[in-house]
C-alpha positions in Angstrom: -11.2 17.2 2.0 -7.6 19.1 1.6 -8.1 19.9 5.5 -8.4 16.0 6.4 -4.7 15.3 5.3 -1.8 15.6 8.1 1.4 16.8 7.0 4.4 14.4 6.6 5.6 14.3 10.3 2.4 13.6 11.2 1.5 10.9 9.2 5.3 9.1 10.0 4.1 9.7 13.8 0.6 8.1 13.5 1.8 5.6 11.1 4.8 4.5 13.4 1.8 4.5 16.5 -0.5 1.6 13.8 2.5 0.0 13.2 2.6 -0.6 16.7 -0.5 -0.9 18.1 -1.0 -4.2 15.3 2.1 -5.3 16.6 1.3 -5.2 20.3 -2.4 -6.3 19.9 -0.6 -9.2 17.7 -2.9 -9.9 14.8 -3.8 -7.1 12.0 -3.0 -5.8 8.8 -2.0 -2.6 7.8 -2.8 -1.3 4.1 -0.7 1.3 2.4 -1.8 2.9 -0.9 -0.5 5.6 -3.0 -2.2 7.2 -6.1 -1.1 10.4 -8.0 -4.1 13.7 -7.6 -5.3 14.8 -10.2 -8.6 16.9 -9.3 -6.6 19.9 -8.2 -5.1 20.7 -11.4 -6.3 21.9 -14.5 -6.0 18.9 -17.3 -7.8 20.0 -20.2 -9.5 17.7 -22.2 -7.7 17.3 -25.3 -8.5 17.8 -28.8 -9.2 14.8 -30.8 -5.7 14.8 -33.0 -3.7 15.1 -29.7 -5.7 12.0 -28.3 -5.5 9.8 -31.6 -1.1 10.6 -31.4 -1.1 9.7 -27.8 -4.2 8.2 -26.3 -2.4 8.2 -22.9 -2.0 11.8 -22.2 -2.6 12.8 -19.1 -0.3 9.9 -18.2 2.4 12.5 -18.3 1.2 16.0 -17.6 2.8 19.3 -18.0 3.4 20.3 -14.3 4.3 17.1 -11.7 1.3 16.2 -9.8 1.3 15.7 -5.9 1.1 12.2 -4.0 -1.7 11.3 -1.9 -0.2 8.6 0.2 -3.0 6.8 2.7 -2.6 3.8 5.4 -5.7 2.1 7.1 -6.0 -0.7 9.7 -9.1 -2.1 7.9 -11.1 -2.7 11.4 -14.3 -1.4 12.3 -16.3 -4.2 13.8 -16.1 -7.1 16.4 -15.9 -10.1 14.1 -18.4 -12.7 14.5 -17.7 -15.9 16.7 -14.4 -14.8 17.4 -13.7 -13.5 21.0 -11.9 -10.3 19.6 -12.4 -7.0 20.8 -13.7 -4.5 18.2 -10.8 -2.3 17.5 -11.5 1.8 15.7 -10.5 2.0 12.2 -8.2 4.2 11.9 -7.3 5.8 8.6 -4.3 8.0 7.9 -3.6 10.2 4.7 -1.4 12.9 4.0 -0.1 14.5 0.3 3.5 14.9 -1.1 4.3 17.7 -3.3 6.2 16.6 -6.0 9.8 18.1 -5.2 9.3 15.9 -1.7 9.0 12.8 -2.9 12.7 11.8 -2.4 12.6 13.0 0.9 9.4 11.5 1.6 10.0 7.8 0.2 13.0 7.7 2.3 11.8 8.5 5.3 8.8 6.0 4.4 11.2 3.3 3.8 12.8 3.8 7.2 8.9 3.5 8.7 7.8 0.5 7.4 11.2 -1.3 7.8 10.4 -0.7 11.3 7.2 -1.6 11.7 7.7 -4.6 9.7 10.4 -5.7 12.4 9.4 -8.5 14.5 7.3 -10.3 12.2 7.1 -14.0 12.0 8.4 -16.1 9.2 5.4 -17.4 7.3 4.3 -20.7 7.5 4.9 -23.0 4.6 2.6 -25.9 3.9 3.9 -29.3 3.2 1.5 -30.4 0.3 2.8 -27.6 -2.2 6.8 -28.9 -1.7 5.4 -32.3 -2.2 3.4 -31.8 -5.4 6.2 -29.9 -6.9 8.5 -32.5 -6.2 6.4 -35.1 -8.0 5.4 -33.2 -11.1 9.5 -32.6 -11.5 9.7 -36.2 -11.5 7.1 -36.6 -13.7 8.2 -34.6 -16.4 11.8 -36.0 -17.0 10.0 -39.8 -17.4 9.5 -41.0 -20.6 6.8 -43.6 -21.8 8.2 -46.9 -22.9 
C-alpha cells in the first residue's frame, strides 16, 4: 500500500488538476482528510501501570509519526434520474514525514485557496432570518 502514495509534488499537481476539473464540470465536491500512521511504527502495548497514569498514551509517542494526507471526488456512478454524465473517482493520497509538515501545510494552504477561488456565495434562505427575528422579539416581551 506504501507504493500507492505519490510524493508531495505529485499530489499538489493532481490535486490542483480535481480542483479544476470540479470547477470546470461546475458541480462536485472534493473531500480532504488527514489522519496521523500509526501501523508502520513500533507502539508497544503498554503495561497496565503506564495505562492506568495515562490512558491516552499513544496519543503522544516517542518518535513523531508521518501524515497520510488523502483527497477524493466521491464519484463513481451516473446518478439516477439526473441527466449527468458518470464521472471516474478519482482518489489521491500521499504521506508527510514529520519534519515536512511546515513545508507541506503551506504549500497546501496555497492549493486549496486556489481551488476554492471562484466559488459562489451560498445561498441563504429567508425562513431562518425570519424565525430568528421573531423569537428575539419574543423573548424581550413580558406577560401582563
Amino acid at each position: 500500500m506504501a507504493g500507492d502514495h505519490l510524493s508531495n509534488d505529485e499530489f499538489f499537481t493532481k490535486l490542483g488538476d480535481l480542483f479544476d476539473t470540479n470547477r470546470t464540470k461546475g458541480h462536485g465536491s472534493v473531500y480532504l482528510t488527514q489522519k496521523r500512521m500509526t501501523f508502520d511504527t513500533n507502539l508497544a502495548t503498554p503495561d497496565a501501570t503506564k495505562v492506568a497514569d495515562d490512558p491516552l498514551w499513544d496519543t503522544h509517542p516517542q518518535d513523531p509519526l508521518p501524515i497520510i494526507v488523502r483527497a477524493s471526488n466521491n464519484k463513481s456512478t451516473k446518478h439516477p434520474g439526473t441527466d449527468r454524465e458518470a464521472i471516474a473517482k478519482i482518489k489521491l493520497s500521499t504521506v508527510v514525514q514529520p519534519d515536512q509538515l511546515e513545508t507541506f501545510y503551506g504549500r497546501y494552504a496555497d492549493v486549496c485557496k486556489a481551488g476554492m477561488s471562484g466559488l459562489k456565495k451560498r445561498d441563504k434562505k429567508k425562513g431562518k432570518k425570519d424565525k430568528k427575528k421573531k423569537k428575539k422579539g419574543a423573548v424581550g416581551e413580558t406577560k401582563g
